[in-house]
PDBQT receptor file of N, H, CA, C and O in Angstrom, charges set to zero:
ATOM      1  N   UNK A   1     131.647  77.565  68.067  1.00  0.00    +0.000 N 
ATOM      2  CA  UNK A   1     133.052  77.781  67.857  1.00  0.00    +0.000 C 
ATOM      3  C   UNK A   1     133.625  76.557  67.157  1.00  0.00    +0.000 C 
ATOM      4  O   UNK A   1     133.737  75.460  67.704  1.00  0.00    +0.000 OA
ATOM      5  N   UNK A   2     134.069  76.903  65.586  1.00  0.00    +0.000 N 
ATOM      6  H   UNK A   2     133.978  77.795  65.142  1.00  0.00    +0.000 HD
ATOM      7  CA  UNK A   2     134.654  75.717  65.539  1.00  0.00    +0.000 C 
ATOM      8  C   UNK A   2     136.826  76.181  65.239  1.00  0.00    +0.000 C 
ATOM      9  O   UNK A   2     137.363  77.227  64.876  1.00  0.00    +0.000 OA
ATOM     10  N   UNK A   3     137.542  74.524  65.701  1.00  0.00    +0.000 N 
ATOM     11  H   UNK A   3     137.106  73.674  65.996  1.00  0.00    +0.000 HD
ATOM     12  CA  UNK A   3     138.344  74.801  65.964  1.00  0.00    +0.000 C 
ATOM     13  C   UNK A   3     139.182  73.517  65.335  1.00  0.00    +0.000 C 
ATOM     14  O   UNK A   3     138.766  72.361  65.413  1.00  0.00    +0.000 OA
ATOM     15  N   UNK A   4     140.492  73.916  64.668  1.00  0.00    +0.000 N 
ATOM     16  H   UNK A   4     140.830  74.855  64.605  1.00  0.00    +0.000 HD
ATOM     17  CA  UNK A   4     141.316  72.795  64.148  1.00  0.00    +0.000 C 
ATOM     18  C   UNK A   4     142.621  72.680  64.349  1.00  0.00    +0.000 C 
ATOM     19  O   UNK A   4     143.323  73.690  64.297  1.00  0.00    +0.000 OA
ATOM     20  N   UNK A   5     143.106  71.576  64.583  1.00  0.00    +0.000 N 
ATOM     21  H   UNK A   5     142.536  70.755  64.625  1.00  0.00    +0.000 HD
ATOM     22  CA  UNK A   5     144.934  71.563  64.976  1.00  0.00    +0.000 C 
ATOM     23  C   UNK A   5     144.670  70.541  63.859  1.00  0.00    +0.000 C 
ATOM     24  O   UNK A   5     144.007  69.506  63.798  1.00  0.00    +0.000 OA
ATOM     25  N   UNK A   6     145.510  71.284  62.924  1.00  0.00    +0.000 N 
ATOM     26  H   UNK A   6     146.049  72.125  62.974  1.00  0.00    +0.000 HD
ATOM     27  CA  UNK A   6     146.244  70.267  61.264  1.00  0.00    +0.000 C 
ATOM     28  C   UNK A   6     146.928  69.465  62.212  1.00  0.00    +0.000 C 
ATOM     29  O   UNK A   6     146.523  68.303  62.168  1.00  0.00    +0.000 OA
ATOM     30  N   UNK A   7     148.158  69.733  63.376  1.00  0.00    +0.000 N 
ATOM     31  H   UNK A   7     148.487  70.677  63.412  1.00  0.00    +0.000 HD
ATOM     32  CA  UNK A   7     148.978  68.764  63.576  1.00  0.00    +0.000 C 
ATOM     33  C   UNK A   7     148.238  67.434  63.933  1.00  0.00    +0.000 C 
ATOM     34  O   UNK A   7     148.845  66.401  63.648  1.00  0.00    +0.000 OA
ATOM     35  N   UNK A   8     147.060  67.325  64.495  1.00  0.00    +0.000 N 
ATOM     36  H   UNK A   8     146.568  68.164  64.726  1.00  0.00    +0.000 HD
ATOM     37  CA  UNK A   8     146.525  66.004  65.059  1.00  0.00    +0.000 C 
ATOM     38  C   UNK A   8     145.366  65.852  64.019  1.00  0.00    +0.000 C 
ATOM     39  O   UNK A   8     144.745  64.827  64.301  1.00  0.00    +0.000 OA
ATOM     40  N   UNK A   9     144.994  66.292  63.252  1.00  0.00    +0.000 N 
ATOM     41  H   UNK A   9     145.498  67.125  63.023  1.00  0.00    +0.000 HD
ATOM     42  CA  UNK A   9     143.980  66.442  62.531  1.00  0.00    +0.000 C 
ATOM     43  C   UNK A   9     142.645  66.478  63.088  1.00  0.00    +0.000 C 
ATOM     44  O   UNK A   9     141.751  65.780  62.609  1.00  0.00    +0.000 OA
ATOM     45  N   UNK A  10     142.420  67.398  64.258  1.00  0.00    +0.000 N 
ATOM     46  H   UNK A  10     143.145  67.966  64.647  1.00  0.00    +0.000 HD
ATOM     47  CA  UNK A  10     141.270  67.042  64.581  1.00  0.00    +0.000 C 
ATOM     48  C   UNK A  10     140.625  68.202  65.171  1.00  0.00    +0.000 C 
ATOM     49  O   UNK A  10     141.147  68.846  66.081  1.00  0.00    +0.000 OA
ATOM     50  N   UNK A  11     139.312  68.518  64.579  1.00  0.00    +0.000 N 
ATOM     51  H   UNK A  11     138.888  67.994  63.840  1.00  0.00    +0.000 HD
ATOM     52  CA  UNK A  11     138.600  69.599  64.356  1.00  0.00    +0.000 C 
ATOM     53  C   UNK A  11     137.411  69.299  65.749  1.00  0.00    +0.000 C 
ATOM     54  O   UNK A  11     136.931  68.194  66.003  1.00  0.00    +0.000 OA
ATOM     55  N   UNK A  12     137.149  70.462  66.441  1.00  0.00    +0.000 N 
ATOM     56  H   UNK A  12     137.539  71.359  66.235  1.00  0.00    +0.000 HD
ATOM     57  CA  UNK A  12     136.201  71.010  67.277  1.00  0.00    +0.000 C 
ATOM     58  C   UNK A  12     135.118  71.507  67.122  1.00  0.00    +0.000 C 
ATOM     59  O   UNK A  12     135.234  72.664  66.718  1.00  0.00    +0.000 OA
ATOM     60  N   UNK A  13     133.968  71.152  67.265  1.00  0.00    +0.000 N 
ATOM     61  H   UNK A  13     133.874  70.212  67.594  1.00  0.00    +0.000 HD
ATOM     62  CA  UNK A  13     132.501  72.466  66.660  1.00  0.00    +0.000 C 
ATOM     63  C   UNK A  13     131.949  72.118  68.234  1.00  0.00    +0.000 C 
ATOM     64  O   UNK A  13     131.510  71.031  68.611  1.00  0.00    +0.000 OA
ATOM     65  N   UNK A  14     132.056  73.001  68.807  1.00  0.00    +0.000 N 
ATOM     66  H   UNK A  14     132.413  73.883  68.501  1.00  0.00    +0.000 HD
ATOM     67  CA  UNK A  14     131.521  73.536  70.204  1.00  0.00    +0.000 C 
ATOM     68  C   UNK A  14     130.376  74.475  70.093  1.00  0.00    +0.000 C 
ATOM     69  O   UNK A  14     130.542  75.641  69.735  1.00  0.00    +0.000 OA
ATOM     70  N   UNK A  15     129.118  73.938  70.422  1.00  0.00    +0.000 N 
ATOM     71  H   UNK A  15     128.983  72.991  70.712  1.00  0.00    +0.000 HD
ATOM     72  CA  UNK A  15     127.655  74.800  70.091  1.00  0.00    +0.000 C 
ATOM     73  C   UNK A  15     126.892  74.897  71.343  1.00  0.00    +0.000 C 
ATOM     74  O   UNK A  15     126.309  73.952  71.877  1.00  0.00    +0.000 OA
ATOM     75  N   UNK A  16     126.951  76.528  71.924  1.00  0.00    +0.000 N 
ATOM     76  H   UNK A  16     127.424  77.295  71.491  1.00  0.00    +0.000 HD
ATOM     77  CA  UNK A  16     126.194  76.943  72.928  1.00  0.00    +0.000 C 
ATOM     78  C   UNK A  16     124.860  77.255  72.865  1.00  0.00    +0.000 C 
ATOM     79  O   UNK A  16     124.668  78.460  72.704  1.00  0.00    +0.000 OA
ATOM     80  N   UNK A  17     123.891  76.589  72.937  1.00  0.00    +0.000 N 
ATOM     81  H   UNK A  17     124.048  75.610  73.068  1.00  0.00    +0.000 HD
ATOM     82  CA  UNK A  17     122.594  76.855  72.796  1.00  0.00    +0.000 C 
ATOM     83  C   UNK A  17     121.815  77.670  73.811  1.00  0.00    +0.000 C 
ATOM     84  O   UNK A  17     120.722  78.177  73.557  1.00  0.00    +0.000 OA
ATOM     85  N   UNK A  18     122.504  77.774  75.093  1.00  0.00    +0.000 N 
ATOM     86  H   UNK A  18     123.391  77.362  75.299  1.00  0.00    +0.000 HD
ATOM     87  CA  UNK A  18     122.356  78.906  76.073  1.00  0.00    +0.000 C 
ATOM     88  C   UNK A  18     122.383  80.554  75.342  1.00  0.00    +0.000 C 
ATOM     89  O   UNK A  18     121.598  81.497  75.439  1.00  0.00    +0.000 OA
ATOM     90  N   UNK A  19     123.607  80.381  74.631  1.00  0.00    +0.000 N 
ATOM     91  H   UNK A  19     124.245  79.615  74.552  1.00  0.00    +0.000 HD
ATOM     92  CA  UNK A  19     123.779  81.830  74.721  1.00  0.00    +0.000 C 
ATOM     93  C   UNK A  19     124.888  82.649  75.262  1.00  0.00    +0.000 C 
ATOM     94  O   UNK A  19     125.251  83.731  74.800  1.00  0.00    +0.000 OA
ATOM     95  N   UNK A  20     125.365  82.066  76.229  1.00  0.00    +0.000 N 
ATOM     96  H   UNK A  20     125.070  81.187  76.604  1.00  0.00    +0.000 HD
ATOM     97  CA  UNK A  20     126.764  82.015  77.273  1.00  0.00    +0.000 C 
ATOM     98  C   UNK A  20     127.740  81.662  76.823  1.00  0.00    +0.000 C 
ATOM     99  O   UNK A  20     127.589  80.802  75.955  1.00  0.00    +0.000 OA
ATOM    100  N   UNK A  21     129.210  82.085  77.125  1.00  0.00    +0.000 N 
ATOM    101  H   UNK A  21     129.333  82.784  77.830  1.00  0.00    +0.000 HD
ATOM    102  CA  UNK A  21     130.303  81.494  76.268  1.00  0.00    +0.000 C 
ATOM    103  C   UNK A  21     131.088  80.830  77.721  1.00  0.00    +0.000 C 
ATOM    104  O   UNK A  21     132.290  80.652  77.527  1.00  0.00    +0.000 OA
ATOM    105  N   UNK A  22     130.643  80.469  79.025  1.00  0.00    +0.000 N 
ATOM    106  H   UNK A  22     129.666  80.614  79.182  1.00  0.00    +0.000 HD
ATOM    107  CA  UNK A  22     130.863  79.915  79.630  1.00  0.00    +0.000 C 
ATOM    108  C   UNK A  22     131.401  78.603  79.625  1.00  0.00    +0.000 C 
ATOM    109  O   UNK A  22     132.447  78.117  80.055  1.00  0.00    +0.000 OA
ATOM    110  N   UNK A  23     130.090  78.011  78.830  1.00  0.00    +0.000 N 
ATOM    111  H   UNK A  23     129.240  78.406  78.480  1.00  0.00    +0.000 HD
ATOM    112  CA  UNK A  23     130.259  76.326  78.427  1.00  0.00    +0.000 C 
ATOM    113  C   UNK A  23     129.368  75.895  77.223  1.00  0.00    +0.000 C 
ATOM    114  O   UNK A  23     128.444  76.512  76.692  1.00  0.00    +0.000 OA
ATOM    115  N   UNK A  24     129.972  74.483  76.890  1.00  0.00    +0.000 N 
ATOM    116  H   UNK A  24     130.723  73.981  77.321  1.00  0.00    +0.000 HD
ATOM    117  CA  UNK A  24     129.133  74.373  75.544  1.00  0.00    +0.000 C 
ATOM    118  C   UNK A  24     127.824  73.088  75.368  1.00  0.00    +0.000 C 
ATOM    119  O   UNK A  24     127.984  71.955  75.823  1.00  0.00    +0.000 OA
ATOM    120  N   UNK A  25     127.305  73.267  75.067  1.00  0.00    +0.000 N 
ATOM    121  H   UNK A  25     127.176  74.187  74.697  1.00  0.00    +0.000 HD
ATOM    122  CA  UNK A  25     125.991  72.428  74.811  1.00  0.00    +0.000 C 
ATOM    123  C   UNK A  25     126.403  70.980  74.082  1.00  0.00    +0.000 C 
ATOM    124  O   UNK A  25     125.956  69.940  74.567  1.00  0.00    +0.000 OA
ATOM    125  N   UNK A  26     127.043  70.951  73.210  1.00  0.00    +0.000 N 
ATOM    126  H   UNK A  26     127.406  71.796  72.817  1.00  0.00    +0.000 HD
ATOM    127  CA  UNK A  26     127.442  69.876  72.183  1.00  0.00    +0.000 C 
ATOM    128  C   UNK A  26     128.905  70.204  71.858  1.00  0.00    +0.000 C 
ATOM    129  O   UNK A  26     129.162  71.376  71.582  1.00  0.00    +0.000 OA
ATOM    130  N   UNK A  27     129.761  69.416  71.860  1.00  0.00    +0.000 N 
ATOM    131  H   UNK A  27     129.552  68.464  72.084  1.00  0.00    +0.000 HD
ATOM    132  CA  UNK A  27     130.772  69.420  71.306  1.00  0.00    +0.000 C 
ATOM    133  C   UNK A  27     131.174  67.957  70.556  1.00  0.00    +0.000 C 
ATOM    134  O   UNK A  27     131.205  66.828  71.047  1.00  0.00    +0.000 OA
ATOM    135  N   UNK A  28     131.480  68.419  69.136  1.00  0.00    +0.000 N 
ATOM    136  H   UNK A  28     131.456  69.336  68.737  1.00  0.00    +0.000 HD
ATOM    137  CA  UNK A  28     131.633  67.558  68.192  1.00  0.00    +0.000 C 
ATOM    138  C   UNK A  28     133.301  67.564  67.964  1.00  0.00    +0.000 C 
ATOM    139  O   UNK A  28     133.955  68.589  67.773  1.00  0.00    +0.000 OA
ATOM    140  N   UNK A  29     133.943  65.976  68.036  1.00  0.00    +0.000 N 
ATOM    141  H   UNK A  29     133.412  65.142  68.191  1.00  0.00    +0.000 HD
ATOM    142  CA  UNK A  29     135.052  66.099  67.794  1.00  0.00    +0.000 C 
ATOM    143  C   UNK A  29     135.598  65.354  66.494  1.00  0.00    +0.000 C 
ATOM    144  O   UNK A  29     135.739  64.132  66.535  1.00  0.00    +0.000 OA
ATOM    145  N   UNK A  30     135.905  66.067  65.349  1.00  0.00    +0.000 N 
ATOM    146  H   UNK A  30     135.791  67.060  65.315  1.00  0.00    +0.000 HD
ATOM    147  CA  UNK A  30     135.826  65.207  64.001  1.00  0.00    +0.000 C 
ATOM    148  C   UNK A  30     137.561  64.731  63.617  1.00  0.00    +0.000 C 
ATOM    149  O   UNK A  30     138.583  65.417  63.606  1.00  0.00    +0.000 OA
ATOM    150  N   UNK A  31     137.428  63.860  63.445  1.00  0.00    +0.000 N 
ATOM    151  H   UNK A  31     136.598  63.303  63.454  1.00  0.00    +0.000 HD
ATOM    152  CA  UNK A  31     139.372  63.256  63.569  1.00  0.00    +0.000 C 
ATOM    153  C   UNK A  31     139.314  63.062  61.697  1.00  0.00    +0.000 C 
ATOM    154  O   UNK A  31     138.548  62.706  60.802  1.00  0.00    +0.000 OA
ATOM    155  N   UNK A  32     140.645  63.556  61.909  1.00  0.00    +0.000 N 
ATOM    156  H   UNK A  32     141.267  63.846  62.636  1.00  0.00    +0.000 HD
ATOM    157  CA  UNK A  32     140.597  62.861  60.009  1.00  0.00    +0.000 C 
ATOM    158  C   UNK A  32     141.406  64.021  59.188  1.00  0.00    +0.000 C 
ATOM    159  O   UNK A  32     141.341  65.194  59.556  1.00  0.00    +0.000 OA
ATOM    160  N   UNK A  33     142.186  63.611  58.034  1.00  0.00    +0.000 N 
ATOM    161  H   UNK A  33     142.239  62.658  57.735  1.00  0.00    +0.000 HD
ATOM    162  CA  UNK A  33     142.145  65.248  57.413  1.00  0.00    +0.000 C 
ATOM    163  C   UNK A  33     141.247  65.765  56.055  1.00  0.00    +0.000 C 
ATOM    164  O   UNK A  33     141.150  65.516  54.853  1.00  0.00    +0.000 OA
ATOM    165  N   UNK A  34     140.811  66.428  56.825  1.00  0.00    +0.000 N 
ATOM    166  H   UNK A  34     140.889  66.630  57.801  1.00  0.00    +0.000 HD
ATOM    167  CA  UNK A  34     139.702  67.351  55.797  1.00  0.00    +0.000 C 
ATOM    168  C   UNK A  34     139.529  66.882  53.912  1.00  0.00    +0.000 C 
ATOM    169  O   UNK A  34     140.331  67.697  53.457  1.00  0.00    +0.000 OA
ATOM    170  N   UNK A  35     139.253  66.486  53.280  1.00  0.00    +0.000 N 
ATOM    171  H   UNK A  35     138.601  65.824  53.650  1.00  0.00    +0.000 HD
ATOM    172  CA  UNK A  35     139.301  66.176  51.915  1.00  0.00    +0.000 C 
ATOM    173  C   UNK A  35     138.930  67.800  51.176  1.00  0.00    +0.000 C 
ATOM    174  O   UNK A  35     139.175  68.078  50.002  1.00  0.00    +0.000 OA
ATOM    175  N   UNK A  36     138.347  68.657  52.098  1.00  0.00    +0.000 N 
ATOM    176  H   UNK A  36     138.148  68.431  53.052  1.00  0.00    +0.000 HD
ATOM    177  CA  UNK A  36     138.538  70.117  50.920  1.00  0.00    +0.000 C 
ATOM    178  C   UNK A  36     138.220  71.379  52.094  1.00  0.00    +0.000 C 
ATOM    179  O   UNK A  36     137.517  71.234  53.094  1.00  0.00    +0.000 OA
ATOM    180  N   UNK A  37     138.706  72.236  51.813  1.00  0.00    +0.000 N 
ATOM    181  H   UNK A  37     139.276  72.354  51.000  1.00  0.00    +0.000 HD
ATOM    182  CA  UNK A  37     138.332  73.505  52.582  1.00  0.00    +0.000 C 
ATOM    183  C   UNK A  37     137.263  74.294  52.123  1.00  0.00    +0.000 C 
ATOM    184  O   UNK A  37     137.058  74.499  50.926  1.00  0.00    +0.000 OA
ATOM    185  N   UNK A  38     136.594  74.732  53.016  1.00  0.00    +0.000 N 
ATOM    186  H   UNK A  38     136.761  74.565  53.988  1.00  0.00    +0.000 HD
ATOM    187  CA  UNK A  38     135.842  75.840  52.562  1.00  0.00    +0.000 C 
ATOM    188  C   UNK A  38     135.031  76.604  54.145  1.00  0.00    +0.000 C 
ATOM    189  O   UNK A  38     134.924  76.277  55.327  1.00  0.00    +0.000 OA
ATOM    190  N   UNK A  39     134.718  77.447  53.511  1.00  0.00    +0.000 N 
ATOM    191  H   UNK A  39     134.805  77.713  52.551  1.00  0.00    +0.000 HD
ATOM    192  CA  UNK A  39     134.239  78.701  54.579  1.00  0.00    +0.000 C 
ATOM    193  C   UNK A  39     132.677  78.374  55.107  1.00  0.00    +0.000 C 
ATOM    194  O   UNK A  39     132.084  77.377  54.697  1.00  0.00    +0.000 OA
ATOM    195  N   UNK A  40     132.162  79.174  55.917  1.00  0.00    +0.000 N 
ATOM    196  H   UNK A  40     132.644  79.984  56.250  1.00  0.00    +0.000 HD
ATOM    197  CA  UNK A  40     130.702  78.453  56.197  1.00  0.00    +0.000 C 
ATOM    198  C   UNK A  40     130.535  79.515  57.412  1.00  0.00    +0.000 C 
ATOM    199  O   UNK A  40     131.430  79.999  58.104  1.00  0.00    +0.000 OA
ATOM    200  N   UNK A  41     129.143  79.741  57.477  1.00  0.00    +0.000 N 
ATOM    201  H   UNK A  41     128.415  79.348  56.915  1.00  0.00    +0.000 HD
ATOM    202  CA  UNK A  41     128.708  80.875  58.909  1.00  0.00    +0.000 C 
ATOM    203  C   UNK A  41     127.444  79.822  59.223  1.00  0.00    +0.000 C 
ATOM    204  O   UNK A  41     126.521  79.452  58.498  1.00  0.00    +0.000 OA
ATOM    205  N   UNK A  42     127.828  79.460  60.768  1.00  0.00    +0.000 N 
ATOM    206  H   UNK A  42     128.578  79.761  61.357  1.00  0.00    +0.000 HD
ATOM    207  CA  UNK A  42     126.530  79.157  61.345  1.00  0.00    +0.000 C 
ATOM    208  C   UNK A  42     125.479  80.331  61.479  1.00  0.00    +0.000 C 
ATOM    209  O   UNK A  42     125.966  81.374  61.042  1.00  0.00    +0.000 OA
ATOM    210  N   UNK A  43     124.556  80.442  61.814  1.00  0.00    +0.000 N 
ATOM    211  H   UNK A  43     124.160  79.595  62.168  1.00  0.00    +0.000 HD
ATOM    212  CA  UNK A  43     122.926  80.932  62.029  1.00  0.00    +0.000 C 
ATOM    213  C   UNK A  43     122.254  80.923  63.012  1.00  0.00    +0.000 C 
ATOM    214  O   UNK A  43     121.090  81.320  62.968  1.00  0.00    +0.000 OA
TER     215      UNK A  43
């Protein structure tokens, strides 16, 4: 799951390697604002 609040600039990528949407395995928290947009499907 990834997730962004423009107001704080700071983006979420929450990765369940279980399988479960219970809880998450890794969560990455990236601060900053983005230099370009674009689309993307994890696998």
């Amino acid at each position: 799951m990834l997730s962004y609040d423009a107001q704080a600039h700071v983006s979420d990528l929450a990765i369940n390697l279980g399988g479960g949407f219970d809880a998450s395995d890794f969560l990455v928290k990236v601060v900053g604002q983005p230099l370009e947009t674009s689309d993307f499907v994890l696998a």
